[in-house]
C-alpha positions as CSV (number, residue, x, y, z in Angstrom):
1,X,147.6,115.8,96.1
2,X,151.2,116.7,94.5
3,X,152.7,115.1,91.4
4,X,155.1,113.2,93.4
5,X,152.6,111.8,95.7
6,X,150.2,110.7,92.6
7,X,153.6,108.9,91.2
8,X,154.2,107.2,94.6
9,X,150.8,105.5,94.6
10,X,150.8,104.7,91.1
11,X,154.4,102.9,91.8
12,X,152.8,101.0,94.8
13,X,149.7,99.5,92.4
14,X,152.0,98.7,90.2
15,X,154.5,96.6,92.2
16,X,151.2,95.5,93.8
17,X,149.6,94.4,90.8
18,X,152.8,92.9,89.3
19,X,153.3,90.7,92.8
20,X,149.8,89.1,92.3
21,X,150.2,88.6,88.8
22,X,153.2,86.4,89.7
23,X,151.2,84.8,92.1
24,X,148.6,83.9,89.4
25,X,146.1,86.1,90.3
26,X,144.2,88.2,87.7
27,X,143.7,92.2,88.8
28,X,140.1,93.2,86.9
29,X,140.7,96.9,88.4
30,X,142.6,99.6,89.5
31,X,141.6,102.7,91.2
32,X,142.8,105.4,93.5
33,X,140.2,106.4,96.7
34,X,141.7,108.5,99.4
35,X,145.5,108.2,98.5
36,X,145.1,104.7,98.7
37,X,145.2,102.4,95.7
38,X,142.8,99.8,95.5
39,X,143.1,96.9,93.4
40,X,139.8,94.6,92.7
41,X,141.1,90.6,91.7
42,X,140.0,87.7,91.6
43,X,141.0,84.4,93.2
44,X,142.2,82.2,94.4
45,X,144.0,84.6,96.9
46,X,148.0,83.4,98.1
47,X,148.5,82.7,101.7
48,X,150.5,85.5,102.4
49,X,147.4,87.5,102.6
50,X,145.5,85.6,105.3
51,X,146.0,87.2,108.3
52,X,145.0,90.6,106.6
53,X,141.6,89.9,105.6
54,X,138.0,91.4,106.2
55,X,135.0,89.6,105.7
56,X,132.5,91.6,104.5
57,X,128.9,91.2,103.7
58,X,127.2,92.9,101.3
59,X,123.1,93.0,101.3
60,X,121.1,94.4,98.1
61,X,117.3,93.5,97.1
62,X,117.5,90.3,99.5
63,X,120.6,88.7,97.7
64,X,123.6,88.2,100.1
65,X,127.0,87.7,98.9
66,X,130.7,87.8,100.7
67,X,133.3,90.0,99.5
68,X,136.9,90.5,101.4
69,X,139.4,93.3,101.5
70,X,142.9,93.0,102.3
71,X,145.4,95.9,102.7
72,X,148.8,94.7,101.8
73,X,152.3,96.8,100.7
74,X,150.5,100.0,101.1
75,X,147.2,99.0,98.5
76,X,144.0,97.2,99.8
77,X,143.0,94.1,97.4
78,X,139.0,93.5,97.4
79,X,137.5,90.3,96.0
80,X,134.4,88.8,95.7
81,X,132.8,85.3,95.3
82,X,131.1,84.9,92.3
C-alpha cells in the first residue's frame, strides 16, 4: 500500500466519521482491514443507511447476539446491540 493510497482511506474515515457525528451518532472505533476503513458505532443508525445493511448473527458459548454492517461512502459501519 502507497503513501497516497494510506492518505486516501484515512480521508474517507474521516469524512465518514465526521457525517455520522453530525448525524448524532458516536464512532467507538476506527480501523483499516483490506484497504477498507471500518468504523465500529453505535446507534441509533440514520435512515440513509437502510437499504445497505447486513444482519449478522454472531454465536459464542451459547449466547446469540445481532450485529449489522453497512458499507457506505467507500467505509463499512458495523454495530451491535447491546
Amino acid at each position: 500500500m502507497t503513501i497516497t493510497d494510506r492518505i486516501n482511506i484515512r480521508r474517507t474515515a474521516a469524512v465518514m466519521r465526521r457525517w455520522l457525528q453530525g448525524k448524532g451518532i458516536s464512532v467507538v472505533e476506527s480501523r483499516v482491514v483490506n484497504k477498507t476503513p471500518v468504523l465500529a458505532v453505535t446507534g441509533p443508525v440514520p435512515s440513509e443507511m437502510a437499504s445497505h445493511v447486513l444482519v449478522i448473527t454472531e454465536k459464542l458459548n451459547g449466547l446469540e447476539r445481532r450485529a449489522w454492517l453497512a458499507r457506505l461512502g467507500g467505509c463499512c459501519i458495523h454495530w451491535r446491540e447491546q
